[in-house]
N, C-alpha and C positions, 0 to 999 in steps of 0.2 A: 723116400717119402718124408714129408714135415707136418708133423700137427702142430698146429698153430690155436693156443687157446684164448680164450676170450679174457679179460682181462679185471672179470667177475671172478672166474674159474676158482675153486678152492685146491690144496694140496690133495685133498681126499678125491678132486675131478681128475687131475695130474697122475695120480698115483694109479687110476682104475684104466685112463688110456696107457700108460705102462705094461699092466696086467695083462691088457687086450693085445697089446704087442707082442710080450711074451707067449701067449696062448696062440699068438699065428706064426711061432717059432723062431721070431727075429729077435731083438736086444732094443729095447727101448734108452736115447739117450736126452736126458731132459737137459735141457737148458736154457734157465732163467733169465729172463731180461729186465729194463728198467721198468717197464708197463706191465709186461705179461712174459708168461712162458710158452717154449714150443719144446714137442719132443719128436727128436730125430728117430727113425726108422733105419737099424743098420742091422746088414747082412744079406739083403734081396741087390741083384742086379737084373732086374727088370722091375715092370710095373708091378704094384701091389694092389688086390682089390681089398678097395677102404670102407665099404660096407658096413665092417664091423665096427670099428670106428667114429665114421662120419657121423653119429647122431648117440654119440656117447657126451654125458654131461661137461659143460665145460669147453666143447669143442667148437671152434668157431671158424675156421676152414681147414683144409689139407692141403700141402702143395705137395705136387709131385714133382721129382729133381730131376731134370729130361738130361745132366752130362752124365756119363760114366764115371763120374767123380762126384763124390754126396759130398762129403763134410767138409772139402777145402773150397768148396763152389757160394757164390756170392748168394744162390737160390739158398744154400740151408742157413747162411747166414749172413747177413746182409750188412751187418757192421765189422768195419774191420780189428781185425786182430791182434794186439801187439803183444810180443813176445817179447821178455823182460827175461836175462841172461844173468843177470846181477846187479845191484842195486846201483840207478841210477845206471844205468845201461838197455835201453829198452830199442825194437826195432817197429815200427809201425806208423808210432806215432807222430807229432810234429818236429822231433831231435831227430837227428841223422849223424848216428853212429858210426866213427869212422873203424873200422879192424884194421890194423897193423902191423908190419912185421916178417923174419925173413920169411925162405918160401921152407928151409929146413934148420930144425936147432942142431948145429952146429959142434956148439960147447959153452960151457957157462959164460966164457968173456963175450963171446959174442952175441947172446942171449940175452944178459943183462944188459950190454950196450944198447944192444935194439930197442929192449922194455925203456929203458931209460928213454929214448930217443922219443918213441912213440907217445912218451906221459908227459914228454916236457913242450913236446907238438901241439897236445891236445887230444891226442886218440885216448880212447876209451877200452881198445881191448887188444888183444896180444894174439897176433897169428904166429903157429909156429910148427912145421910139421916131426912130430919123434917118429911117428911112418910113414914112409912115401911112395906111394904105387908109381913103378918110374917105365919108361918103355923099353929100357933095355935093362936087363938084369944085373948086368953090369956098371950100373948105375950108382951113384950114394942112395941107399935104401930107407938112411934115416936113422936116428942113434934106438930107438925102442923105449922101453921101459926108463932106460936114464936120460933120454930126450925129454919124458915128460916129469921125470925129475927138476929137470933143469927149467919146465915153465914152471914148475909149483915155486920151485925156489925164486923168479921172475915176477910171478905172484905176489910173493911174501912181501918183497920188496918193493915193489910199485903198484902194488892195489890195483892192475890192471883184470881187469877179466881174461880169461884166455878160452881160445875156440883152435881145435885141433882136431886132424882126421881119422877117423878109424877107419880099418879096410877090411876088419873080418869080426867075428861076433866074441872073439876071445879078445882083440885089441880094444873095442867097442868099450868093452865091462874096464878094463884096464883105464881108458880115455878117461870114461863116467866119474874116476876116482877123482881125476885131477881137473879136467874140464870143465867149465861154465857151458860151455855149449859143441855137444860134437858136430865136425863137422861127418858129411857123405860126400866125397871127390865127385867129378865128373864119370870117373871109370865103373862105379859103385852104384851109379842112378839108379840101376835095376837091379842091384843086387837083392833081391825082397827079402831075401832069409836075414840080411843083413836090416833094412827099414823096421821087421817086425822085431829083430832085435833090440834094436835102439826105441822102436816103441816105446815096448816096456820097461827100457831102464828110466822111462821120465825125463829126460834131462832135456834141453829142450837143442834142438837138431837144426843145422845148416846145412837143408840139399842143395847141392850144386845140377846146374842142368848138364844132359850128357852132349857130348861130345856133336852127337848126330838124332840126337832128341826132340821133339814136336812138344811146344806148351803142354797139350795134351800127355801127352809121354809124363812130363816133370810133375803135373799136378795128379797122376793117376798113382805116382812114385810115392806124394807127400800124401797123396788115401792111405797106404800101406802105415805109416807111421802114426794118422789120427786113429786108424783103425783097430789100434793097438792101447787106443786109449791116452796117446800122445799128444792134445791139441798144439805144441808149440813148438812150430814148424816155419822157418826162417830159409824163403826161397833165393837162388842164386842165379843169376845171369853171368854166363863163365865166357860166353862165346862157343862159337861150331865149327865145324872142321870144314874148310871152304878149300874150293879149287887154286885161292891167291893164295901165291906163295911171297906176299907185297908185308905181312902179318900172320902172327901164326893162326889166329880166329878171326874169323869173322865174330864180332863185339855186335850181338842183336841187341841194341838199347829199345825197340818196338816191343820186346817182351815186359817189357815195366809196364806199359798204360795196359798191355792185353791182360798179362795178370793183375792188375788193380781191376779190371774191369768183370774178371773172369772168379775171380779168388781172393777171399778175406784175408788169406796170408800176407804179412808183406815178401817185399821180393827188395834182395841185395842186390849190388853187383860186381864184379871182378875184374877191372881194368886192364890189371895186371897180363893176367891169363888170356883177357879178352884180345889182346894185341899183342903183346910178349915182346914188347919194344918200350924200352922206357921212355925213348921222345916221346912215344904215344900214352902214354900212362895217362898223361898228367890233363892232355885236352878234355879224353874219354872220360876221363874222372868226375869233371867238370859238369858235364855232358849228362853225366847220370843224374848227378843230382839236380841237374835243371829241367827231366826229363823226369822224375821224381820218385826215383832208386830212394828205399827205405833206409839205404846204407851204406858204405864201400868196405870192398875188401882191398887191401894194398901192403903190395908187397916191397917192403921197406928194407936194405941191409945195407951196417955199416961200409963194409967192403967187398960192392957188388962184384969188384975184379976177380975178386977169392970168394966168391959165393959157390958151394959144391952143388947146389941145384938153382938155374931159375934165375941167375946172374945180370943176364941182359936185360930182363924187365922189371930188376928192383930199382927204385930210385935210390938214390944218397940221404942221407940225412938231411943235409941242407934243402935238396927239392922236396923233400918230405913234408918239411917244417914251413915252403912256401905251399903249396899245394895247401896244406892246411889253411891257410891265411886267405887264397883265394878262395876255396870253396864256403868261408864263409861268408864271404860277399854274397855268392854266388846262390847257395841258401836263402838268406835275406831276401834276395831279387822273384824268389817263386814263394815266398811269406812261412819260409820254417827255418830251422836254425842247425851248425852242426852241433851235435851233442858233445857236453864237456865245456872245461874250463878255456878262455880263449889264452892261448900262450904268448909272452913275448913277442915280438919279430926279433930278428938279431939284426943290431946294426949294418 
């Protein structure tokens, strides 16, 4: 439920529907606007009778929020979101932030070469995994704690922002130390003990969608996070686990306009992951942004031949550095821009 106040309303009207929230045992969450305030109703999943309410001073209607999903839903708030990871790095709004980078850190040589690569490109932020939920055990797992050593020091160096994954609630706190923005992998979608942790460390969160996940699934995922007192929650379009074995996903780019249309969060998306083919990176990419993806994630390594994870679908440098150059054409062409400085072309 949304109290919606009048736009007379004083702090002391504000303050008493609050009160009146509290005393029918739910959590009043106010939030101020350019005109007026509305205060949200959390913690009921069902209808709420508004009785008490409805004709308290100040009040000038109630909406009731008919998704399963209150606070990432366009009903509680109808202007959208942008979620700002570091200065001059923002995801929502008219920029479109490119993320960067291998799919696992490596070692410091190859770490800094990537950073490098992705700053002098144009990308604004630093993907890099120090954990990696992989499907066979026997897999590269990812370096840990000196993985994310080695983005801080990536960091230092090229002022890039950096967005990495946590898989459990001890890596999570570890992440928060060094990360601008944690990611949540596709395998994690529902991990909830994991959402309500990262809740509460603030920092603001990249869900990926799952694997075999319904919109509905993804945005009931990023409740778990606002409902933690999170609001900056940065949604993912990863692709889904399809019957063609032509790609590794299926790449749903229909999920962009349904969440803009559904959901105040913006939403990314991951081309990489999406197809897992690097021919295909570079169309899909394109694709997104003309289809009006808040973002890209892309998976960039110096030496994709030597890449321990995820090889096939990082691009080169060099397609990195063109990829950048068309999609800001391509930005242009739908009237927003990609975010960041525009780089060189190389001869």
């Amino acid at each position: 439920m949304l109290v919606v106040m009048s736009h007379t309303a004083t702090q002391d009207d504000v303050n008493g529907v609050c009160a009146a929230i509290k005393a029918m045992g739910y959590t009043p969450a106010p939030m101020p606007g350019a005109q007026r305030t509305a205060v949200g109703l959390v913690g009921n999943d069902g209808r709420v009778d508004d009785s008490l309410i409805a004709e308290l001073p100040g009040v000038a209607k109630i909406i009731h929020v008919s998704n399963p999903y209150k606070q990432v839903s366009r009903e509680w708030r109808p202007e959208s979101t942008i979620v700002t990871i570091a200065p001059g790095v923002s995801f929502g709004g008219n920029d479109v932030p490119v993320v960067a980078g291998p799919c696992s850190v490596e070692s410091e040589e190859q770490i800094l070469e990537s950073a490098r690569a992705v700053k002098a490109a144009g990308g604004v932020a630093l993907r890099g995994g120090a954990f990696k939920p992989r499907s066979s055990p026997y897999s590269f797992q990812g370096l840990g704690k000196q993985g994310l050593e080695l983005l801080a020091l990536a960091k230092r160096e090229t002022g890039l922002a950096i967005v990495t994954e946590a898989m459990d609630d001890e890596g999570a706190n570890l992440v928060a130390e060094v990360a601008d923005c944690i990611q949540i992998g596709a395998r994690n979608m529902q991990n909830y003990s994991l959402l309500k942790t990262v809740g509460r460390l603030g920092k603001p969160v990249l869900l990926k969608r799952g694997m075999a996940a319904t919109i509905q699934d993804l945005l009931l995922s990023a409740e778990y996070v606002l409902s933690e007192g999170n609001p900056n929650v940065i949604l993912c379009e990863r692709g889904l686990r399809s019957f063609d074995t032509t790609s590794r996903n299926l790449f749903d780019l229909t999920a962009v306009p349904v969440v803009h249309q559904l959901s105040h969060l913006p939403i990314v998306a991951d081309p990489s992951h999406g197809t897992g083919r690097r021919d295909k990176v570079i169309p899909m990419a394109r694709a997104a942004v003309a289809c009006g993806a808040d973002g890209l994630l892309i998976e960039m390594h110096p030496h994709p031949d030597r890449a321990l994870s995820d090889g096939a679908q990082s691009l080169t440098v060099d397609q990195f550095g063109d990829l950048m150059h068309q999609l800001r054409r391509i930005a242009s062409a739908v009237d927003r821009a990609i975010a960041g400085a525009p780089a060189t072309r190389r001869a």
